[in-house]
VOGU-3710 file (C-alpha; in Angstrom, 3 decimals, decimal comma):
1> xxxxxxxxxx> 0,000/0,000/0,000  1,718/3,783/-1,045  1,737/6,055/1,866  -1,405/8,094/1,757  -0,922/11,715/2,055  -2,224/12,752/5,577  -5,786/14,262/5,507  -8,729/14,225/8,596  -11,944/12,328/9,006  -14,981/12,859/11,409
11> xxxxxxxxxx> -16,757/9,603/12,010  -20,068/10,008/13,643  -21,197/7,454/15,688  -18,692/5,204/18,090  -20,330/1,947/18,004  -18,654/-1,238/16,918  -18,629/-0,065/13,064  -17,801/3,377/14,330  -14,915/2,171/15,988  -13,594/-0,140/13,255
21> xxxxxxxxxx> -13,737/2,451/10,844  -12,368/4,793/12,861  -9,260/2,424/13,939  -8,734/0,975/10,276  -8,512/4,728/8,810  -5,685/5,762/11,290  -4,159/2,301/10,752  -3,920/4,239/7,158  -2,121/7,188/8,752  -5,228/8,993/8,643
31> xxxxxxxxxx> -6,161/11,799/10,842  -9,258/10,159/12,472  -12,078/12,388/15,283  -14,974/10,310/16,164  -18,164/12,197/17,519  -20,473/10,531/20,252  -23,430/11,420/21,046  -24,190/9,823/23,978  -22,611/11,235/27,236  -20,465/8,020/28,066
41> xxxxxxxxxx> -18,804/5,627/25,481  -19,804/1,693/25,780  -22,265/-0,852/24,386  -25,592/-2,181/25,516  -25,146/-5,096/27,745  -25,887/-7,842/25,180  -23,981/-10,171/23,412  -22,698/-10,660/19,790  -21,474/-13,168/17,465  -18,601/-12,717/15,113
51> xxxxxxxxxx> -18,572/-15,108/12,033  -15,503/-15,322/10,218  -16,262/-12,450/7,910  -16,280/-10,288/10,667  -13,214/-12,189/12,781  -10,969/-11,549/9,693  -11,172/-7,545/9,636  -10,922/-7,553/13,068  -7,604/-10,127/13,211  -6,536/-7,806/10,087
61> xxxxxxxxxx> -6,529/-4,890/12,391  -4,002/-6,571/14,941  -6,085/-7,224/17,262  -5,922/-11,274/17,964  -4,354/-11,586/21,675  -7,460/-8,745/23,020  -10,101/-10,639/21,234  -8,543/-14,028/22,143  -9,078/-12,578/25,908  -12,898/-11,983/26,180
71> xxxxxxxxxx> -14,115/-14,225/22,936  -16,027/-17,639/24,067  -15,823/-20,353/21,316  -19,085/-21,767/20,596  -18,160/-25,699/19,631  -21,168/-26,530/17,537  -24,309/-25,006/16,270  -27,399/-26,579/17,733  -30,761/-26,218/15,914  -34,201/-27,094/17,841
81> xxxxxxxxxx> -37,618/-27,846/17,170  -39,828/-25,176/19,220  -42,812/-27,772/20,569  -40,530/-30,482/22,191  -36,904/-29,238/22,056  -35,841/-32,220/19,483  -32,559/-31,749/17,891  -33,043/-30,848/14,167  -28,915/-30,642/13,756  -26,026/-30,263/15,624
91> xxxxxxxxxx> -23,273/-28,968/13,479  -19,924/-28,762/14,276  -18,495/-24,645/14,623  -14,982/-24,294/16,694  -12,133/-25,640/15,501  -14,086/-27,055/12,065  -15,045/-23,278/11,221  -11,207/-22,448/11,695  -10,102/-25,307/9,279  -12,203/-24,423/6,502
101> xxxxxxxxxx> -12,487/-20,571/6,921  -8,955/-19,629/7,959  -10,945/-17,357/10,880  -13,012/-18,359/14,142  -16,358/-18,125/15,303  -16,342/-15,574/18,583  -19,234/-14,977/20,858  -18,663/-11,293/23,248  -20,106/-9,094/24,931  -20,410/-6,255/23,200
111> xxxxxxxxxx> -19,300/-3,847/25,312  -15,980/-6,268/26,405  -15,357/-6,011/22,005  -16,379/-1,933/21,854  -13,901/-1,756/24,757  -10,682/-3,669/22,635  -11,619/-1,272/19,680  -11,757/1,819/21,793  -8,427/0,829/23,777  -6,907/0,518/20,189
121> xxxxxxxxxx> -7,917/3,396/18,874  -6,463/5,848/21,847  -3,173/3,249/22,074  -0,553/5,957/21,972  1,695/3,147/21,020  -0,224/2,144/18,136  0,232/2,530/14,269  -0,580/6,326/12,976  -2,522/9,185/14,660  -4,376/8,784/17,957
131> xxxxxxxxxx> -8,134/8,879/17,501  -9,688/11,623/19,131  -13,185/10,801/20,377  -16,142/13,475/21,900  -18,521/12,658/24,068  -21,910/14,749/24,798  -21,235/15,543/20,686  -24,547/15,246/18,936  -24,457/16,113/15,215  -27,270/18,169/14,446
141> xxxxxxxxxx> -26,012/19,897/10,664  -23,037/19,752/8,223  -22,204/22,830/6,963  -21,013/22,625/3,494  -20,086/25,840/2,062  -16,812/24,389/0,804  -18,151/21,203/-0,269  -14,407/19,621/-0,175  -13,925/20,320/3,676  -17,657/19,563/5,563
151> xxxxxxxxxx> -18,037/20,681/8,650  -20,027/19,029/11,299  -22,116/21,041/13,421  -22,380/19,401/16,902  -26,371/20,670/19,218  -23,930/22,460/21,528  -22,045/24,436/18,387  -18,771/23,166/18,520  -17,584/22,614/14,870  -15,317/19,861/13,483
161> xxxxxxxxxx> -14,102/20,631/10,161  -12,494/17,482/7,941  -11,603/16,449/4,713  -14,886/13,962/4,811  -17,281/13,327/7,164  -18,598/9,509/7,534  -22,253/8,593/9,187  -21,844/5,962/11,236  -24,378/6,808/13,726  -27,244/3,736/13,253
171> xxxxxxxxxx> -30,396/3,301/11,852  -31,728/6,621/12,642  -28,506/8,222/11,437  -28,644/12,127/11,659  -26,218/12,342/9,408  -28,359/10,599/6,468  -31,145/12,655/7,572  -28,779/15,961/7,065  -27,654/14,788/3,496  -30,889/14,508/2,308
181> xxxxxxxxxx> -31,361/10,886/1,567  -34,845/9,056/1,015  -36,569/7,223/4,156  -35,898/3,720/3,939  -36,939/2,265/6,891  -39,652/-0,671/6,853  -41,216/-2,145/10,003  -41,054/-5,516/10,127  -43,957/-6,492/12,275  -41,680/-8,181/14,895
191> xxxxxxxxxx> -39,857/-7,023/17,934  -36,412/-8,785/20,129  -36,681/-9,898/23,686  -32,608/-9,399/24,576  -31,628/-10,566/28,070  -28,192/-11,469/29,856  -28,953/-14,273/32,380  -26,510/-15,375/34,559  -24,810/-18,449/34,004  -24,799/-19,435/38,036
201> xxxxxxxxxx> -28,286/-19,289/37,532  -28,383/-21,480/34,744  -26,224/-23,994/36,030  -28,815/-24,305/39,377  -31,379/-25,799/37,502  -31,471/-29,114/36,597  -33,780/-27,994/33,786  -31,140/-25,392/32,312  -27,853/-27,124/33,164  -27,062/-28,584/29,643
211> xxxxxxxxxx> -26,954/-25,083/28,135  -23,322/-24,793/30,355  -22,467/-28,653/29,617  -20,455/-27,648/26,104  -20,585/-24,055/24,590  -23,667/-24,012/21,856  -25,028/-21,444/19,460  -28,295/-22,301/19,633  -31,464/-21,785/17,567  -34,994/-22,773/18,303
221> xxxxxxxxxx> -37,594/-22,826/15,623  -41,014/-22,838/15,833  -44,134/-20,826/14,104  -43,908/-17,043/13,942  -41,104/-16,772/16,548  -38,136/-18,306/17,284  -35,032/-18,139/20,108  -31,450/-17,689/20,286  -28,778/-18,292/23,085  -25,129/-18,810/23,578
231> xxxxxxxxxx> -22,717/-18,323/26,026  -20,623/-15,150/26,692  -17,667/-14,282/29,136  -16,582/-17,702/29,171  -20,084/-19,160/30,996  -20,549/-16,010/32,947  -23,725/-15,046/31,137  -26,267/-16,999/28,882  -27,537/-14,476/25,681  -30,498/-14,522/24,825
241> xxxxxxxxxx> -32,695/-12,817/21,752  -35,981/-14,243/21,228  -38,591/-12,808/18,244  -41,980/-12,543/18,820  -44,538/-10,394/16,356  -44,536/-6,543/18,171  -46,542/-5,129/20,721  -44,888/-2,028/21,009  -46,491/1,422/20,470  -43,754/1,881/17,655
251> xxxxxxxxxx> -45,368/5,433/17,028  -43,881/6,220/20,187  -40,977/4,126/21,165  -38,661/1,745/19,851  -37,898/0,554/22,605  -38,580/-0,501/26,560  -37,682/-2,787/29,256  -39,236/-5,975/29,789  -39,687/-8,745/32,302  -38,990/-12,536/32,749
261> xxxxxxxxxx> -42,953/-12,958/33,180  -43,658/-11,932/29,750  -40,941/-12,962/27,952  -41,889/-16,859/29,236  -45,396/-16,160/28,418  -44,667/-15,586/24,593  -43,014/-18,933/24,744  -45,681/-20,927/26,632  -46,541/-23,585/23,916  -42,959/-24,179/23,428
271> xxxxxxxxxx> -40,776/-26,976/25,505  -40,634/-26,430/29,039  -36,861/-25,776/29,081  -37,196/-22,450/27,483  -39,439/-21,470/30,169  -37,107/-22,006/32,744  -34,621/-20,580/30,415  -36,407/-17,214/30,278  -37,505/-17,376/33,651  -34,099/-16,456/34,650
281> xxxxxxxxxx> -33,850/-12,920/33,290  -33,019/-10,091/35,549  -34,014/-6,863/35,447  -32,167/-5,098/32,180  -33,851/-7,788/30,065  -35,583/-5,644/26,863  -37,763/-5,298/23,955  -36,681/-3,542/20,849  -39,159/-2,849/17,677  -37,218/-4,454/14,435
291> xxxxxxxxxx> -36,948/-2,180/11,393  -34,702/-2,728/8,142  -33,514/-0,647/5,433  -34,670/-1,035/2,047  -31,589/-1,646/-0,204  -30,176/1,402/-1,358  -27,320/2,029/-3,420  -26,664/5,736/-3,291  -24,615/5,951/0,106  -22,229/9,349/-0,921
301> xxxxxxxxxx> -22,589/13,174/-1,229  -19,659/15,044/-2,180  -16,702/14,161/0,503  -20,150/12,817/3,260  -20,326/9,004/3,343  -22,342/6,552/5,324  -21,384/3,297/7,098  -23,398/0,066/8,359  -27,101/0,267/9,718  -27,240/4,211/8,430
311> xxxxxxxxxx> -27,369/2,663/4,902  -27,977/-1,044/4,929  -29,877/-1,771/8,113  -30,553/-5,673/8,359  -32,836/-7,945/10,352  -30,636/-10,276/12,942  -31,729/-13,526/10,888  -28,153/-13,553/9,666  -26,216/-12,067/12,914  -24,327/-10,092/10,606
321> xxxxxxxxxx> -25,673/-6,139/11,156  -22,131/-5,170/12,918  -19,811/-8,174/10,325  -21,316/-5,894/7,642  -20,526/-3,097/9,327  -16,819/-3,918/10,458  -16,566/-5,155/6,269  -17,761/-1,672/5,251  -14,917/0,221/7,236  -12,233/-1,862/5,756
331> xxxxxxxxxx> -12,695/-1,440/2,392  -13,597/2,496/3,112  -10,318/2,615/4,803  -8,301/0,540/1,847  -9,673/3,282/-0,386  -9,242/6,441/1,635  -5,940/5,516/3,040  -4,616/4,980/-0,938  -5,189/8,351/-2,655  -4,593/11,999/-1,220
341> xxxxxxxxxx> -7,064/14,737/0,007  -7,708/14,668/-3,977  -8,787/11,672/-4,643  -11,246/11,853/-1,853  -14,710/11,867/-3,832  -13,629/9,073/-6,191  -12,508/6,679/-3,321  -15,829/7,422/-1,646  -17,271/6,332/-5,049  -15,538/3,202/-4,981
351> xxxxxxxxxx> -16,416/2,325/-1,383  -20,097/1,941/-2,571  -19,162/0,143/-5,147  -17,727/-2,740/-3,614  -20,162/-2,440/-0,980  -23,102/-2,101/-1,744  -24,390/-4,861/-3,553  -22,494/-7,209/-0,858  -24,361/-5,778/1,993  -27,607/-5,666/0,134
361> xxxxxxxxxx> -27,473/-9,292/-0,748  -27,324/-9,973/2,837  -30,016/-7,790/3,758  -32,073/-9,441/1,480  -31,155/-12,845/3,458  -31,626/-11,771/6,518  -35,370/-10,823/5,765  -35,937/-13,835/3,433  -34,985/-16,011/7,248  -37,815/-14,116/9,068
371> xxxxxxxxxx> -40,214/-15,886/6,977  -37,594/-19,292/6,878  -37,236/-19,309/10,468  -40,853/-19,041/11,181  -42,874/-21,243/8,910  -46,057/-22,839/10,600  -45,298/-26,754/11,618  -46,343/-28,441/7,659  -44,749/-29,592/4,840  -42,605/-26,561/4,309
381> xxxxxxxxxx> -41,313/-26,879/7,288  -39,894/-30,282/6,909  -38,073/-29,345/4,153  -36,564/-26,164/6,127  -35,842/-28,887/8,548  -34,308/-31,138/5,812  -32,101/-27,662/4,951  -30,827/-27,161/8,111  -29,149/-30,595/8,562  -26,768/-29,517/5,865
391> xxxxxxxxxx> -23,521/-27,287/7,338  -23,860/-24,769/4,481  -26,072/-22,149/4,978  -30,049/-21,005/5,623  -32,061/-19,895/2,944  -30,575/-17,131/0,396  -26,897/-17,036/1,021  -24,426/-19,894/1,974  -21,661/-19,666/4,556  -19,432/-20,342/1,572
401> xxxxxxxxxx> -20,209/-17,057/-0,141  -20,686/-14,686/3,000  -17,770/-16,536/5,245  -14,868/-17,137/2,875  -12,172/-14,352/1,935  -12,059/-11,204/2,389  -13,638/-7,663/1,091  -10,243/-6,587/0,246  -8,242/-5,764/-2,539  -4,793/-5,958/-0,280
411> xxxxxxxxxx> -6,036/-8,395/2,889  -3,540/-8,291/5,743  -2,427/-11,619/5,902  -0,299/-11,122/8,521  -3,472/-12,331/10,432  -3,227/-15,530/9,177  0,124/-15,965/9,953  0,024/-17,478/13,524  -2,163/-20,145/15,643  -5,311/-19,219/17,170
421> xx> -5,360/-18,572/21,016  -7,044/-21,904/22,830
//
């Protein structure tokens, strides 16, 4: 890679894509200033799952031995009927994911992986600039009167004045709103029960203690809903996200906290052991309305770009919102950090290019499995069933295509280059 000449992004947003953009560009020698709105940096206490898509950017960005610390290795996928708990398949992850895909399988929590991007970011030992990152720094405008150096406007006035200006700030993403872009949000009818339950807990019950025998990643099926759990912090907590159609006031909220009693009553047809499963959640359990993006391919105004759920916001049927995210950043960092403040618009260009019909592909996936994953019990449903005993995908995409390689022109294979932390 030539040595870019030196120039300055603002990233908005400092979520996980925020942060992996924001660590990849000054891995470029970029000069990199992340704006936050939210008064404290961290994550939501909830876990996430990194397939190997998303394992090899972050391994490309040096970050093995921190990851290695907090990650928890689920050792198979396990796939359940929803009435009686019967094992449709239980497919081998762990070390058989590392064999064929030359990158692992992780389970965090998300705020023990925003933490190992943050801490990399504002390493003062670490390759190129320091990030800067603001707190309390809401982006309400981007002033640009010289369209080559935007400006964005934070509610409090401050100004931060770049060479581009990147939106990674979500699904409602102010900066999309401030660059003019269509709505493209859909409702999808269906809303996420997320809870941490504590693995002591779990392992109490006679009725829960399996989930703790051997590390899973687990997914129960069953009509118009369906379950997920694994393990995160090495046993410490069981995560769980279970889909149920919405009963939120999504008019007026997106969002609110929920409780063990009602989570177990949306499941009460289904096996006992998910009852006692749910029964277990503690008092930050949630509900969260689920919305997706219609795809999109116009994602750049002059030297303003967008990043992850701002343009391609995806239902979790594919647990790849923040893999898609992490991919976007490295290829918007391959093409920023190779040209000069010049080159800036067609490198933008190029971004979307390679992106865009990736991440839309998946999108599409994702909301083809909300109907897959929650077909009434019938004849379609046995062949789902008959599907899912096979190791190579769900419905649209196969792990082949979305797991394999890389998004980049120039990978870093120094990542490859030593064993994986057991």
């Amino acid at each position: 890679m030539p040595p870019s000449q030196s120039y300055s992004v603002t990233v908005v947003g400092a979520g996980l894509g925020g942060l992996t953009c924001a660590l990849a560009l000054r891995q470029r020698g970029l000069l990199v200033t992340v704006l936050e709105q939210a008064p404290e940096l961290g994550e939501v206490g909830a876990g996430i799952q990194t397939a190997p898509n998303a394992s090899r950017i972050l391994l490309g960005l040096g970050l093995r031995r921190q990851l290695a610390d907090i990650r928890t290795e689920p050792l198979d996928q396990v796939r359940r009927r929803w009435r009686d708990g019967a094992i449709i398949a239980q497919l081998p992850l762990g070390e058989r994911v590392q064999r064929e895909y030359n990158a692992p399988y992780w389970h965090y929590h998300r705020a023990d992986l925003h933490r190992v991007l943050l801490d990399a970011c504002l390493d003062p030992d670490g390759a190129g600039p320091v990030v800067q990152v603001h707190t309390s720094a809401s982006v309400t405008d981007i002033d640009r009167a010289e369209p080559t150096r935007p400006v964005a406007v934070t509610a409090d006035g401050r100004r931060f004045a770049a060479d581009v200006v990147i939106g990674a700030d979500g699904i409602r993403s102010a900066v999309r709103d401030i660059m003019g872009l269509p709505d493209t949000l859909v409702f999808s009818g269906e809303m996420a029960y997320r809870a941490l339950i504590p693995g002591e807990k779990i392992a109490a019950d006679p009725a829960t203690r399996f989930l703790l025998d051997r590390y899973h990643s687990t997914i129960w099926y069953g009509p118009e809903r369906h379950l997920v759990h694994y393990c995160i912090r090495g046993g410490e907590y069981l995560n769980v996200v279970a889909i149920v159609p919405n009963t939120l006031d999504v008019s007026r909220e997106w969002a609110a906290p929920a409780t063990a009693d009602e989570m177990v009553a949306a499941f009460s047809e289904w096996d006992d052991r998910v009852a006692a499963m749910l029964s277990k959640a503690e008092g930050d359990a949630s509900k969260w309305a689920l919305f997706r993006r219609r795809r999109d391919p116009v994602w750049v105004d002059g030297h303003v770009a967008l990043l992850g759920d701002a343009c391609h916001a995806m239902l979790p049927y594919q647990a790849q919102g923040a893999s898609q995210a992490m991919e976007d950043a490295a290829v918007l960092a391959e093409e920023l950090g190779a040209v000069g403040a010049g080159g800036i618009a067609g490198a933008l260009l190029r971004y979307v290019n390679r992106r865009a019909k990736h991440a839309g592909m998946v999108q599409d996936a994702s909301l083809e499995n909300m109907r897959f994953y929650h077909l009434p019990d019938g004849p379609e449903q046995e062949e789902r069933d008959r599907k899912l005993r096979q190791f190579n995908g769900e419905s649209d995409v196969s792990y082949e295509w979305l797991w394999r390689g890389t998004p980049l022109n120039d990978p870093d294979l120094e990542s490859f280059h030593y064993p994986f932390a057991r």
